[in-house]
C-alpha positions in Angstrom: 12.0 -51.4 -59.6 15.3 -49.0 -59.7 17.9 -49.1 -57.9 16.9 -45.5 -56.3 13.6 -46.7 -55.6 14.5 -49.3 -53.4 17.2 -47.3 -51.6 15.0 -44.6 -50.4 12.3 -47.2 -49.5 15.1 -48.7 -47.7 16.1 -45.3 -46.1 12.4 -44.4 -45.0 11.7 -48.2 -42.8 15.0 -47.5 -41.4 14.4 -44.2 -40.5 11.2 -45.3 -39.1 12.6 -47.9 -37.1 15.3 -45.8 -35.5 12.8 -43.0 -34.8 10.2 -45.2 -33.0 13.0 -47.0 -30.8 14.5 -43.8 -29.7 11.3 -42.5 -29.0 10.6 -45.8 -26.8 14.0 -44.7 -25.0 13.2 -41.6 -24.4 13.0 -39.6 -20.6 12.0 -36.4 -20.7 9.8 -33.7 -22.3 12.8 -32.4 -23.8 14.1 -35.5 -25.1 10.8 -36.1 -27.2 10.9 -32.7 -28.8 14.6 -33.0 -29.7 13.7 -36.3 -31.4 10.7 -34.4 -33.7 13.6 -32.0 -34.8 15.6 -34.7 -35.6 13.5 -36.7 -37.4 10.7 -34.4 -38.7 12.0 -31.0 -38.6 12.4 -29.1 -41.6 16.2 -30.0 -41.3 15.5 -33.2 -39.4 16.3 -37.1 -41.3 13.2 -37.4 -43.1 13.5 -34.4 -45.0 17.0 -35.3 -46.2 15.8 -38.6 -47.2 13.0 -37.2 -49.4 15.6 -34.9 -51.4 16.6 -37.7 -52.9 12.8 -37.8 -54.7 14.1 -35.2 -57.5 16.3 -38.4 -58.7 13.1 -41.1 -59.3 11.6 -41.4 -62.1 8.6 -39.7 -62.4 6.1 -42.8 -62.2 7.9 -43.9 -58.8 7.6 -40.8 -57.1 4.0 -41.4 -55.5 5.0 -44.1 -54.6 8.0 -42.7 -51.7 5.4 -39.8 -51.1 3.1 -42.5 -50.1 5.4 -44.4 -48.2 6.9 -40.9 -46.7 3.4 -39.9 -45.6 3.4 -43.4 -43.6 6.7 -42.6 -41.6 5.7 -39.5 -40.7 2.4 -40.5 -39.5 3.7 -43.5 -37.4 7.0 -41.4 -36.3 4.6 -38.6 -34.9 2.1 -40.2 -33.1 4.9 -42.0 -31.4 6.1 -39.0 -30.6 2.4 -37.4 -29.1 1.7 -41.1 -26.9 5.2 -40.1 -25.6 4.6 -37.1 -24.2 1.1 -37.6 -23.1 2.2 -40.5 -21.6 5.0 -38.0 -19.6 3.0 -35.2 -19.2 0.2 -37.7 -17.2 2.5 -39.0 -15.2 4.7 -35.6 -14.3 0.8 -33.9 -13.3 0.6 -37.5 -11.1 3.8 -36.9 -9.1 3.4 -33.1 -8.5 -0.6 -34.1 -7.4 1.1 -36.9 -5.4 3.8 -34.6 -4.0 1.2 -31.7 -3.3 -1.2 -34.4 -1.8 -2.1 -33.0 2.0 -2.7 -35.9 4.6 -5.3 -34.9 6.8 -5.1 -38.3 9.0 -0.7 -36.7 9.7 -0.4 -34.7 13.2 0.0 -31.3 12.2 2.8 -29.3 13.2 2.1 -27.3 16.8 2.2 -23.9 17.0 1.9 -22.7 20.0 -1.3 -20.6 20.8 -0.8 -16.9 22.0 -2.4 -16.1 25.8 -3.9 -13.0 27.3 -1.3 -11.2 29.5 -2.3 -11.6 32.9 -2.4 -7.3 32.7 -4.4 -7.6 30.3 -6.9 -10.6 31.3 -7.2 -8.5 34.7 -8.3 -5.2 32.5 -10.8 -7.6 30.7 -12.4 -9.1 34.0 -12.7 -6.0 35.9 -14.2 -3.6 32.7 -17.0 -6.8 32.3 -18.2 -6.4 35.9 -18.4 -2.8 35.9 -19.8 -2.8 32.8 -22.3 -5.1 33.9 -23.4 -2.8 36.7 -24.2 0.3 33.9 -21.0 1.9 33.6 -19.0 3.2 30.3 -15.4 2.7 29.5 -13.5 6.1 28.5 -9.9 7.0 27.5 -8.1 9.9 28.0 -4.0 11.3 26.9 -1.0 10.3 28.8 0.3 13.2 28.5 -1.8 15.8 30.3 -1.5 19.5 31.2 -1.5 20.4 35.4 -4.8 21.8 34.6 -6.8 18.3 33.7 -3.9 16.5 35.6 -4.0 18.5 39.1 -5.8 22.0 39.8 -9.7 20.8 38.0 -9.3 18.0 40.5 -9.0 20.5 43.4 -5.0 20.4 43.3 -3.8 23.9 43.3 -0.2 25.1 42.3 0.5 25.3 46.0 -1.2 22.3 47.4 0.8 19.6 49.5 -1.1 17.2 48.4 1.4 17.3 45.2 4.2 15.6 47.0 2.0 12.8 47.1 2.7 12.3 43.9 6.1 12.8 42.8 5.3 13.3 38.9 7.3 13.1 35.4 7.8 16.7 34.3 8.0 17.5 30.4 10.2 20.2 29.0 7.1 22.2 27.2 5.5 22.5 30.8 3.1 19.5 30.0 3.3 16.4 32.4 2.9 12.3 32.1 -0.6 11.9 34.0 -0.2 10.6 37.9 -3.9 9.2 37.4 -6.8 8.7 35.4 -8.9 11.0 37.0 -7.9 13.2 34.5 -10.1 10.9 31.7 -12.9 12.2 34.2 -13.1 15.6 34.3 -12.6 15.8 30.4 -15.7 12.8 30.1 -17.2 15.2 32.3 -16.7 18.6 30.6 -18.7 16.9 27.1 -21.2 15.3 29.3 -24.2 15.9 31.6 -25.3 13.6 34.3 -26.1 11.2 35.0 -22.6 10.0 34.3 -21.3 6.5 35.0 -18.1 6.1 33.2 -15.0 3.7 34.3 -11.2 4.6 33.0 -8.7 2.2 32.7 -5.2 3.2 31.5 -1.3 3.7 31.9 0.4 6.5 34.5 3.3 7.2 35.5 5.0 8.3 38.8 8.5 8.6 40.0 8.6 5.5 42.4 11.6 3.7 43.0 11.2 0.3 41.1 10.8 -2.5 43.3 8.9 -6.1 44.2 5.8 -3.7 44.6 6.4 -0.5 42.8 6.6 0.5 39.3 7.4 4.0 37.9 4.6 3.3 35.1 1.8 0.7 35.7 -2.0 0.9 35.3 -5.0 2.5 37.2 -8.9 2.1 36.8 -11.4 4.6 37.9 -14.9 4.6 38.3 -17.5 7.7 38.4 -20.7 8.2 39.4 -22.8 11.8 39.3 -26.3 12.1 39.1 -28.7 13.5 41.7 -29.1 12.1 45.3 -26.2 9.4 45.1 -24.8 9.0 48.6 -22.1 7.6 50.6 -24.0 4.5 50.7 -24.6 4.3 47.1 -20.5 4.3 47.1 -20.4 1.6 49.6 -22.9 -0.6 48.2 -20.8 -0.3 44.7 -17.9 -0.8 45.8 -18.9 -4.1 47.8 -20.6 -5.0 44.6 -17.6 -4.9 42.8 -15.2 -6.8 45.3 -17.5 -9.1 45.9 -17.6 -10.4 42.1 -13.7 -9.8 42.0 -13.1 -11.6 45.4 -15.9 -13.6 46.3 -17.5 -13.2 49.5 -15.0 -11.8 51.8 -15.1 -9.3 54.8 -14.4 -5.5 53.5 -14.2 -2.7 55.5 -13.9 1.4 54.4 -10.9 3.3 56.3 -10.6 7.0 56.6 -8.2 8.6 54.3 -7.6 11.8 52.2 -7.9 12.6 48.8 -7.6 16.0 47.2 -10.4 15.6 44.8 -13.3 13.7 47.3 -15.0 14.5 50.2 -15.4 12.1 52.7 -12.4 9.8 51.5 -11.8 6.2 52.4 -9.4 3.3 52.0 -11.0 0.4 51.2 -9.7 -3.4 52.6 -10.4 -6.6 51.7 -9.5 -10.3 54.0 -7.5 -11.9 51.9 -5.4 -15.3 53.2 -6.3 -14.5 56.9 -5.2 -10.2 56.6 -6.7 -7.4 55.7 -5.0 -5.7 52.0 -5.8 -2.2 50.9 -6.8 -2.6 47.6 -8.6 0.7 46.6 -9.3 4.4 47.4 -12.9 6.2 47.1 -14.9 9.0 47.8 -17.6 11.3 47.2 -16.7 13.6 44.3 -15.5 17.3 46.2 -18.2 20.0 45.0 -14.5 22.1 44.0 -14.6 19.3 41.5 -17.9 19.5 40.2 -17.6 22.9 39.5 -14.4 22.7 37.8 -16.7 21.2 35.3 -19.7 23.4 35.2 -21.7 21.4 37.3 -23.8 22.6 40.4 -23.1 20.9 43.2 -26.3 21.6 44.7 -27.8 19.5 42.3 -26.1 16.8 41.6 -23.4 14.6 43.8 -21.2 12.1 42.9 -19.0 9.3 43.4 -15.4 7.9 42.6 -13.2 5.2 43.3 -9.7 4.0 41.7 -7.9 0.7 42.3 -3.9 -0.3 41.0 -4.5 -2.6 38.6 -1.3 -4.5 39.3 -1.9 -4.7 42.7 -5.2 -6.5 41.4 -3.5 -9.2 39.5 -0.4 -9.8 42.1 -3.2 -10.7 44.4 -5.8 -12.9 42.2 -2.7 -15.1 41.0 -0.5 -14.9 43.6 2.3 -12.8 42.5 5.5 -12.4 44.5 7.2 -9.0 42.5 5.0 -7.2 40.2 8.2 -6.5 37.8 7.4 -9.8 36.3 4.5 -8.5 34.9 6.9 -6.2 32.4 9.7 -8.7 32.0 8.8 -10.9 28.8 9.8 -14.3 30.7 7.6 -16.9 28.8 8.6 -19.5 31.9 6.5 -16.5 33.6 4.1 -15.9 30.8 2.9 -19.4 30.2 1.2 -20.0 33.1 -1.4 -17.7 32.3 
C-alpha cells in the first residue's frame, strides 16, 4: 500500500470523525447548513481531500472513491437526522407556545349597555307597536311650512312663542317637534294611518336639571273614520298603563295649535300627579293641509318627552346626565 494511499484514507476517517462530532454539537438550523458547506460543499474539506486522487496510482483510485462515497454518505445523513431532529422540535415549541388553554380565565372585556335614551326608545316603540302602529322618520332640519303653518301655525300665530325655535341662515329651521314626520307620512299616505315618530328637536331652552336645548320627542297618530275622543283616551291609558303599571291618570284641558279638543295628560307617580304627555284630536285645518276631508275622516295625536320618560322610570335627578358620558352614570344601566 503507498504512502499516498494511506494518507488520504487517513484524511477521509478523520474527516469523517470531525464532521460527525461537530454535527452532534451543533444548535441551530444554521449551524447544520454551515457544517454541509464545510464539509461537503463544492469548496468544503472533502473535496480538497479527494484532489489529492490525481496523485494515486491508477489501481488504488477505486479504492478512495469507494471509501469517499462512505464519508459522504455517513457525513450527510448526520447532517439530515440533525435538522429533522431541530426542525421537530422548533414546530413543538411554536405548537407549544401557540397552544390556547381553554380551562385559563379569559381576559374581561367589559360588555357595552343600551343607553338608558336609548333602552327608553326601544320600550316605548315595542308597546306601540304592539297596539298596530308604524315607526316613521322625518329631517331635522325642516322648512316653517312642514315645521309650523301645515300644522295650523300661521306666520302670525302666538302660539310660536311657545316655542322659541333655532333659526338657520337659508330661512330653513331645526324642527321644534316631530309632528312634522306626520304631516309628510301623511301627504304619501291615505288612512287609515297609525304611525308613531320618534326623534331628536331642538328648542332654545335654557339648559338645566329639567331642560335641554336638544332632547327627544315621540308622537303618535291616528286617522281613519269615526275615531273619537274616547278612542284617544282609551289609547293613551293603554299605553301608560304598560309603561307605568296600573296607576291613576287623569286628561287636563290644554291648547295645542294643531288639535282640537287638547289635553294634558297626568299620571300618580310616588304619591303626585306628573304631566307626562300632551294629546288631541287632530284640527280639521290639519287634515286639510294634507288633502284629507275632514268630513270623512278624524284623527288623533299625542306626543310625550322622551327624557322626561326615562328621568321618571329610573329615577333621575338632572336629565343632563343623560348627555354627559359619565360611565359612573352609564353603568348602572
Amino acid at each position: 500500500m503507498s504512502d499516498q494511499l494511506t494518507e488520504l484514507e487517513s484524511k477521509l476517517d478523520q474527516l469523517q470523525q470531525d464532521a460527525l462530532g461537530a454535527i452532534a454539537e451543533a444548535d441551530s438550523l444554521e449551524a447544520i447548513e454551515k457544517l454541509r458547506l464545510r464539509f461537503l460543499g463544492k469548496k468544503g474539506e472533502l473535496s480538497v481531500v479527494l484532489k489529492g486522487m490525481g496523485k494515486l496510482e491508477a489501481g488504488d483510485r477505486p479504492r478512495i472513491g469507494s471509501l469517499a462515497n462512505e464519508v459522504k454518505t455517513a457525513v450527510q445523513s448526520a447532517l439530515d437526522g440533525a435538522k429533522t431532529r431541530m426542525e421537530r422540535s422548533a414546530l413543538e415549541a411554536q405548537l407549544a407556545s401557540e397552544t390556547i388553554d381553554v380551562t385559563m380565565p379569559g381576559d374581561y372585556r367589559p360588555q357595552g349597555r343600551r343607553h338608558p335614551l336609548n333602552s327608553t326608545i326601544d320600550r316605548l316603540l315595542d308597546i306601540l307597536v304592539g297596539l298596530g302602529y308604524t315607526v316613521a322618520s322625518g329631517p331635522e332640519m325642516e322648512t316653517d311650512y312642514y315645521n309650523f303653518e301645515s300644522l295650523n301655525t300661521p306666520p302670525d300665530h302666538p302660539a310660536r312663542d311657545m316655542q322659541d325655535t333655532f333659526y338657520l341662515p337659508d330661512g330653513n329651521l331645526l324642527r321644534t317637534h316631530t309632528s312634522s314626520v306626520q304631516i309628510r307620512y301623511m301627504e304619501n299616505n291615505t288612512p287609515p294611518i297609525r304611525v308613531v315618530a320618534p326623534g331628536r328637536v331642538y328648542r332654545r331652552d335654557t339648559v338645566d336639571a329639567t331642560h335641554s336645548a336638544v332632547f327627544h320627542q315621540l308622537e303618535l297618530l291616528a286617522v281613519d273614520e269615526n275615531l273619537t275622543f274616547g278612542d284617544l283616551k282609551g289609547t293613551v291609558k293603554t299605553f301608560l298603563r304598560e309603561i307605568f303599571g296600573e296607576i291613576p291618570v287623569r286628561f287636563r284641558a290644554s291648547y295645542f295649535p294643531f288639535t282640537e279638543p287638547s289635553a294634558e295628560v297626568d299620571v300618580q307617580w310616588q304619591g303626585k300627579w306628573l304631566e307626562v304627555m300632551g294629546c288631541g284630536m287632530v284640527d280639521p285645518n290639519v287634515l286639510k293641509a294634507v288633502g284629507y276631508d275632514p268630513e270623512k275622516v278624524t284623527g288623533f295625536a299625542a306626543g310625550l318627552g322622551i327624557e322626561r320618560f326615562a328621568m321618571v322610570l329610573h329615577q333621575m335627578d338632572d336629565i343632563r346626565r343623560l348627555y354627559s358620558s359619565d360611565l359612573r352614570f352609564l353603568r348602572q344601566f
